[in-house]
Backbone as CSV, one residue per row, in Angstrom:
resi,resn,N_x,N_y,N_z,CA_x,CA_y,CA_z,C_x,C_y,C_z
1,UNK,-9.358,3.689,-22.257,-8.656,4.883,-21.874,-7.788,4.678,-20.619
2,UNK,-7.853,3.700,-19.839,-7.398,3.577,-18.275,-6.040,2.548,-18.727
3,UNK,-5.457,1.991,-19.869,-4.844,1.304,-20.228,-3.687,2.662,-20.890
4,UNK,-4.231,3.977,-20.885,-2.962,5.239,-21.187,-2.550,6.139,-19.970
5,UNK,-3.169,5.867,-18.874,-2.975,6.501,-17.761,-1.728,5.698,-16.531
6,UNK,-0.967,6.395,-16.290,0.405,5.616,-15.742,0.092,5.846,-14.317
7,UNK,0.606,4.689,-13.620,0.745,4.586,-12.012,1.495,6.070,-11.735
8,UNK,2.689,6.839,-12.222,3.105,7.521,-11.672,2.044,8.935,-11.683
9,UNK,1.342,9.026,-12.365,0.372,10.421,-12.442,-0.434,9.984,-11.485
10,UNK,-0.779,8.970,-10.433,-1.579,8.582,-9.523,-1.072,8.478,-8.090
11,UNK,0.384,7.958,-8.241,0.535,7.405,-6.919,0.936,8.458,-6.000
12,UNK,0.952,8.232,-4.703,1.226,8.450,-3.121,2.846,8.883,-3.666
13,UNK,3.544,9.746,-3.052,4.977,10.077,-3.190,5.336,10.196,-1.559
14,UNK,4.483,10.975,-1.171,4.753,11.014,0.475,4.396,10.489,1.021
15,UNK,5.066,9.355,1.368,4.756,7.818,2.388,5.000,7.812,3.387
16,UNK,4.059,7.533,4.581,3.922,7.183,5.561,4.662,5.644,5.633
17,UNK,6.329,5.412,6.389,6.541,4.179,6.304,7.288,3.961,7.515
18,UNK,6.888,2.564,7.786,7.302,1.593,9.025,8.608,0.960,8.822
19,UNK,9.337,0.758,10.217,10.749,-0.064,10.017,10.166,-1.297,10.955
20,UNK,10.730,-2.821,10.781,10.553,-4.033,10.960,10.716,-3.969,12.508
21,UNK,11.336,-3.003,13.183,11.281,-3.059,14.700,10.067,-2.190,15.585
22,UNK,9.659,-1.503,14.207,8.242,-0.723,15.162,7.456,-1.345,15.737
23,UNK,7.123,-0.688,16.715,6.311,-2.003,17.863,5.154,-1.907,16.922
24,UNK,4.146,-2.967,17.160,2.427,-2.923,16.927,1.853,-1.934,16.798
25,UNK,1.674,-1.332,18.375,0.881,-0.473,19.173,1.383,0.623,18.250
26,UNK,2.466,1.313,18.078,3.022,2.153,17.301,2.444,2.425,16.145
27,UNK,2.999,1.390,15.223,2.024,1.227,14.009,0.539,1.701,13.873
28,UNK,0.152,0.497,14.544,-1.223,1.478,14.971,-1.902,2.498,14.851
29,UNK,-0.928,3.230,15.770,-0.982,4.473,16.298,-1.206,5.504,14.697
30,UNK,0.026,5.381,13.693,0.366,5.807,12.690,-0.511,5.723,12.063
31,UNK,-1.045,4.367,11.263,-2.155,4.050,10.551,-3.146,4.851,11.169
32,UNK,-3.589,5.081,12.304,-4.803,5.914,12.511,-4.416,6.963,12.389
33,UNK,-3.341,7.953,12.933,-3.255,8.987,12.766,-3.285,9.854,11.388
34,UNK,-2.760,9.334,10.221,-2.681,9.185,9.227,-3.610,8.908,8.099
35,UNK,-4.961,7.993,8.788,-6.101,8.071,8.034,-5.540,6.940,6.721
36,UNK,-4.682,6.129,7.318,-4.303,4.946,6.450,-4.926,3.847,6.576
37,UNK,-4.838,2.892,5.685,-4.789,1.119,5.729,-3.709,0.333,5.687
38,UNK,-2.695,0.811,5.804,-1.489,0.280,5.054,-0.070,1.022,4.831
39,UNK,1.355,0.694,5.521,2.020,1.342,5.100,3.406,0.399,4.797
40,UNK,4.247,0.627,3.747,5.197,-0.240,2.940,6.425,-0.253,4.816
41,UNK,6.972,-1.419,4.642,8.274,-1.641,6.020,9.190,-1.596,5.129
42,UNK,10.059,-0.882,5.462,11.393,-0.281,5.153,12.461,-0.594,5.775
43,UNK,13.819,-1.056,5.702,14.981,-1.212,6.367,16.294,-0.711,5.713
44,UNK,16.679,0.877,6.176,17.136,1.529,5.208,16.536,2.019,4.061
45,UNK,17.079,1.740,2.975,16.396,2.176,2.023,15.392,0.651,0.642
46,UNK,15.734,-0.385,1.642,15.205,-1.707,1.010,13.839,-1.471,1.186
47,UNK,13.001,-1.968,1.039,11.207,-2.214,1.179,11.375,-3.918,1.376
48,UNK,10.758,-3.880,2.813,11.300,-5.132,3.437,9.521,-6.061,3.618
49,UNK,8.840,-5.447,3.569,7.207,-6.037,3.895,6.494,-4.748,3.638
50,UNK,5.155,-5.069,4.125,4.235,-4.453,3.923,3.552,-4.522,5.085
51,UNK,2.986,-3.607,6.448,2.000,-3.730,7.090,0.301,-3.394,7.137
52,UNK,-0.416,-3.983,7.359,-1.490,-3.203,7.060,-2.835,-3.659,7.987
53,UNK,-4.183,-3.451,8.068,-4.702,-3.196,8.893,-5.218,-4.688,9.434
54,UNK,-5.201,-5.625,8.169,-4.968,-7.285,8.283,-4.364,-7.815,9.267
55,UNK,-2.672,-7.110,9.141,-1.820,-7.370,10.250,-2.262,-6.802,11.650
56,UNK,-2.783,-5.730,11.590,-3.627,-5.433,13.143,-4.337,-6.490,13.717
57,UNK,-5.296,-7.103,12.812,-6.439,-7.518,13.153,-5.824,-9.451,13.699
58,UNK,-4.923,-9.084,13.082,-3.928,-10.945,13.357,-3.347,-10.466,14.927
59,UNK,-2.297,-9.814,14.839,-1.717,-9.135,16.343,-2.847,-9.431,17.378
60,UNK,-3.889,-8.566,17.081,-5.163,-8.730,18.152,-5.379,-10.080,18.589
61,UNK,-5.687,-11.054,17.395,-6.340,-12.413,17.996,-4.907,-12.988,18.605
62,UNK,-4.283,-12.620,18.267,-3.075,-13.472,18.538,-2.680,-13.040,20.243
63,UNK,-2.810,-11.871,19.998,-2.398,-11.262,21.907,-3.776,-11.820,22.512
64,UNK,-5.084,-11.822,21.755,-5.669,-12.182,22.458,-5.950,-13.480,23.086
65,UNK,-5.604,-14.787,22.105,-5.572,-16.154,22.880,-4.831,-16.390,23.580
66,UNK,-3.546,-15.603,23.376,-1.619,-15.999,24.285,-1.669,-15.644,25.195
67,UNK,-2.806,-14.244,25.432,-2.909,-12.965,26.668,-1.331,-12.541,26.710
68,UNK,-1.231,-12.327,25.509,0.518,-11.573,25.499,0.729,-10.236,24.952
69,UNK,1.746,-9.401,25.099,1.704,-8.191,24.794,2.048,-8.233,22.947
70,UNK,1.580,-6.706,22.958,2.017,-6.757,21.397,3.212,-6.996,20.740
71,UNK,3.854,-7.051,19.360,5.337,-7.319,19.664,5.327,-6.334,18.371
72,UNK,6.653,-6.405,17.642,6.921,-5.973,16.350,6.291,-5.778,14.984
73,UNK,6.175,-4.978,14.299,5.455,-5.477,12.780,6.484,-6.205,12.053
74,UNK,7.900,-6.637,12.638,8.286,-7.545,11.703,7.679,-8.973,11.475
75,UNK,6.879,-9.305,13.237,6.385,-10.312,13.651,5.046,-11.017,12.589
76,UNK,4.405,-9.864,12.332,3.134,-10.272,11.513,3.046,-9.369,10.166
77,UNK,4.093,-8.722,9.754,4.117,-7.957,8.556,3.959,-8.940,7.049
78,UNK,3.479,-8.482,5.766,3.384,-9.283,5.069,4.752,-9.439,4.358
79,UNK,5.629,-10.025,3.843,6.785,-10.413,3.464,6.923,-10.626,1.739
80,UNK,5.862,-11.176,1.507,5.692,-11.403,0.044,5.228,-10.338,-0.668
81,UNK,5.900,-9.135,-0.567,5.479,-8.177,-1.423,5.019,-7.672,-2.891
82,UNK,3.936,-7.831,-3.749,3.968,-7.273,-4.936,3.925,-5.779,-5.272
83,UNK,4.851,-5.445,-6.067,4.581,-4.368,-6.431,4.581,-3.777,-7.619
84,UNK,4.514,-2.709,-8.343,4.478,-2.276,-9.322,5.342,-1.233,-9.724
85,UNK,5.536,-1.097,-11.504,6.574,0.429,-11.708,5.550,1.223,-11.700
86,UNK,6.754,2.414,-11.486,5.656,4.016,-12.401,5.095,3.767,-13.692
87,UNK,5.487,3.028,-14.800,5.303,3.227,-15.863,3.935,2.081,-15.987
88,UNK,3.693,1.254,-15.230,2.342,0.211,-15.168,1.436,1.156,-15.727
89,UNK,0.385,0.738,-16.483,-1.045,1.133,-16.291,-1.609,1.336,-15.273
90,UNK,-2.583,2.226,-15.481,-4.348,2.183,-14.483,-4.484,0.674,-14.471
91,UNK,-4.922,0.436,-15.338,-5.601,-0.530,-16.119,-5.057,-1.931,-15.750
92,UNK,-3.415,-2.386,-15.822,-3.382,-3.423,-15.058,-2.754,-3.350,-13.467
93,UNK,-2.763,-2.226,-12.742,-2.908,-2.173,-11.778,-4.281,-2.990,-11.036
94,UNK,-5.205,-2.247,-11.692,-6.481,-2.187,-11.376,-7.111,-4.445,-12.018
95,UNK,-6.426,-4.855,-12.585,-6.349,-5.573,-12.462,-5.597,-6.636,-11.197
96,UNK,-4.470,-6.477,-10.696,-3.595,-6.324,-9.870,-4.656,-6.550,-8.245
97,UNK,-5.143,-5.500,-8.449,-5.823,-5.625,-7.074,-7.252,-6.484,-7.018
98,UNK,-7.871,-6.712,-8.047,-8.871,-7.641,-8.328,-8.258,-9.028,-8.183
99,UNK,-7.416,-8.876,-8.948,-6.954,-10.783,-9.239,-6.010,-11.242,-7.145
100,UNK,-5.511,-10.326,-7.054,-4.061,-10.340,-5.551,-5.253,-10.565,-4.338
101,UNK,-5.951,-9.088,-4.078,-6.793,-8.963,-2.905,-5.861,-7.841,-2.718
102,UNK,-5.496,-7.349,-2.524,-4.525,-6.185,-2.118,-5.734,-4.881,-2.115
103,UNK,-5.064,-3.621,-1.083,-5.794,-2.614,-1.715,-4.482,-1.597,-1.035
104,UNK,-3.505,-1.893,-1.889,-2.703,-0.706,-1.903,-1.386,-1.639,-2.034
105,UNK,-0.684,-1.205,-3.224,0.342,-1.660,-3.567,1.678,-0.726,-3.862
106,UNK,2.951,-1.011,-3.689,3.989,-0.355,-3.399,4.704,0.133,-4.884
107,UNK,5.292,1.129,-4.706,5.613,1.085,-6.380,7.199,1.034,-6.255
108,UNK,7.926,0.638,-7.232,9.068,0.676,-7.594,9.724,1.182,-8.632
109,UNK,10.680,1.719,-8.615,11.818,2.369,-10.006,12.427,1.215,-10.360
110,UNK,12.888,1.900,-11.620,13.759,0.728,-12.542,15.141,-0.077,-11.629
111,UNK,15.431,0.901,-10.377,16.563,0.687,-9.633,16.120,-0.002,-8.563
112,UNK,14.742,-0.341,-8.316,13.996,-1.282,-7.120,14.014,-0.464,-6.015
113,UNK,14.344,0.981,-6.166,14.002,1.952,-5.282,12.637,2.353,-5.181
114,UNK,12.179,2.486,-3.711,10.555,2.603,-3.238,10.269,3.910,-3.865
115,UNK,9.460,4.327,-4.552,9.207,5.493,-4.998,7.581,6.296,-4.597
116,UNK,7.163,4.949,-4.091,5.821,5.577,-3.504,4.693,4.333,-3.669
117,UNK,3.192,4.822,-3.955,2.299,3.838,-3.487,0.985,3.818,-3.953
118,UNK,0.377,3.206,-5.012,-0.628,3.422,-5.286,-2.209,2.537,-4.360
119,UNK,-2.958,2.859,-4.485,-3.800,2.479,-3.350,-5.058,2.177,-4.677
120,UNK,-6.189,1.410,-4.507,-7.680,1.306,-5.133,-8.230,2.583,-5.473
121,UNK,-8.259,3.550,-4.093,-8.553,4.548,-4.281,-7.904,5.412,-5.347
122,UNK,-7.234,5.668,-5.538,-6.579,5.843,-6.349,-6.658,5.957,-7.892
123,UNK,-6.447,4.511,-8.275,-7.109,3.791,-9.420,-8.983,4.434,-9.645
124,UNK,-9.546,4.363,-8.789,-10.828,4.998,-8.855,-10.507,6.373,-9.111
125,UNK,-9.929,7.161,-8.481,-9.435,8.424,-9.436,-9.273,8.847,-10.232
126,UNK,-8.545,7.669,-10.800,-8.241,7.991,-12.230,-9.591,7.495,-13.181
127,UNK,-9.929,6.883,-13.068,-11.145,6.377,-13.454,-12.247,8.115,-13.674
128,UNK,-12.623,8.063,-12.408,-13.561,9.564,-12.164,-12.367,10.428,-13.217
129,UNK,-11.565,10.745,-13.249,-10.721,11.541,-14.204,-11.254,11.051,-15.442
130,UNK,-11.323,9.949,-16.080,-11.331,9.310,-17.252,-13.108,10.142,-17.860
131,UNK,-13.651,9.783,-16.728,-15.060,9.582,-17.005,-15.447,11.087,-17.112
132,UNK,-14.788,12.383,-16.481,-14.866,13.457,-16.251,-14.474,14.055,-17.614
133,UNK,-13.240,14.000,-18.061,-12.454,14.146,-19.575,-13.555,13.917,-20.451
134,UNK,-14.293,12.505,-20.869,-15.227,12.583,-21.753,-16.336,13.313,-21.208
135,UNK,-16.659,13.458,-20.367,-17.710,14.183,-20.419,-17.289,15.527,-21.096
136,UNK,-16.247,16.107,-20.721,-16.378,17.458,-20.836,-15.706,17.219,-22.854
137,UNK,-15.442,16.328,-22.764,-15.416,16.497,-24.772,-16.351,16.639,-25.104
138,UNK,-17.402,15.983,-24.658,-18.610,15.731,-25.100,-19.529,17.032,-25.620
């Protein structure tokens, strides 16, 4: 059943997103405020990286052996982005994040325009949806 359910009936539309010159500390700031792990870097309207709480945790050791201040998320942002369409499955999403390590991936339109963001959580949603539906056929 998770192989008829589409990324777009799941994903994030209102994104919390970073540009490649936001400081660290900033970021940061966002991701917590926000109750995030993760938010897609943007330059204009491109999707340029991905930051996420990984990249915090690198920044840290890194200011911490140099004893240097924080710098940019272009500095430690992830670059190699995968992402997915609206029209993907649950199902190989949810593959996607098993096989990658990822736990929140960016979505894209047919035009490679950012359209939003599906997360694990998410995918577990739909899942509890799946499992909820049969029950109530039942």
């Amino acid at each position: 059943m998770l192989h008829s359910l589409r990324v777009a009936d799941y994903m994030a539309t209102k994104l919390i997103t970073l540009t490649p010159d936001t400081s660290i500390d900033q970021a940061i700031r966002e991701l917590l405020t926000h109750r995030i792990s993760g938010a897609p870097v943007v330059e204009g309207s491109e999707l340029v990286g991905m930051f996420s709480e990984s990249d915090c945790l690198e920044e840290a050791l890194q200011s911490g052996y140099h004893n240097m201040s924080s710098g940019q998320v272009k500095d430690v942002m992830s670059t190699q982005v995968v992402f997915v369409s609206p029209e993907d499955s649950i199902l190989q999403v949810a593959e996607m994040f098993i096989k990658k390590g990822r736990h929140r991936l960016p979505v894209k339109d047919h035009n490679g325009r950012l359209v939003g963001q599906i997360s694990r959580r998410d995918v577990i949603r739909a899942m509890d949806d799946i499992t909820h539906s049969a029950t109530a056929e039942a």
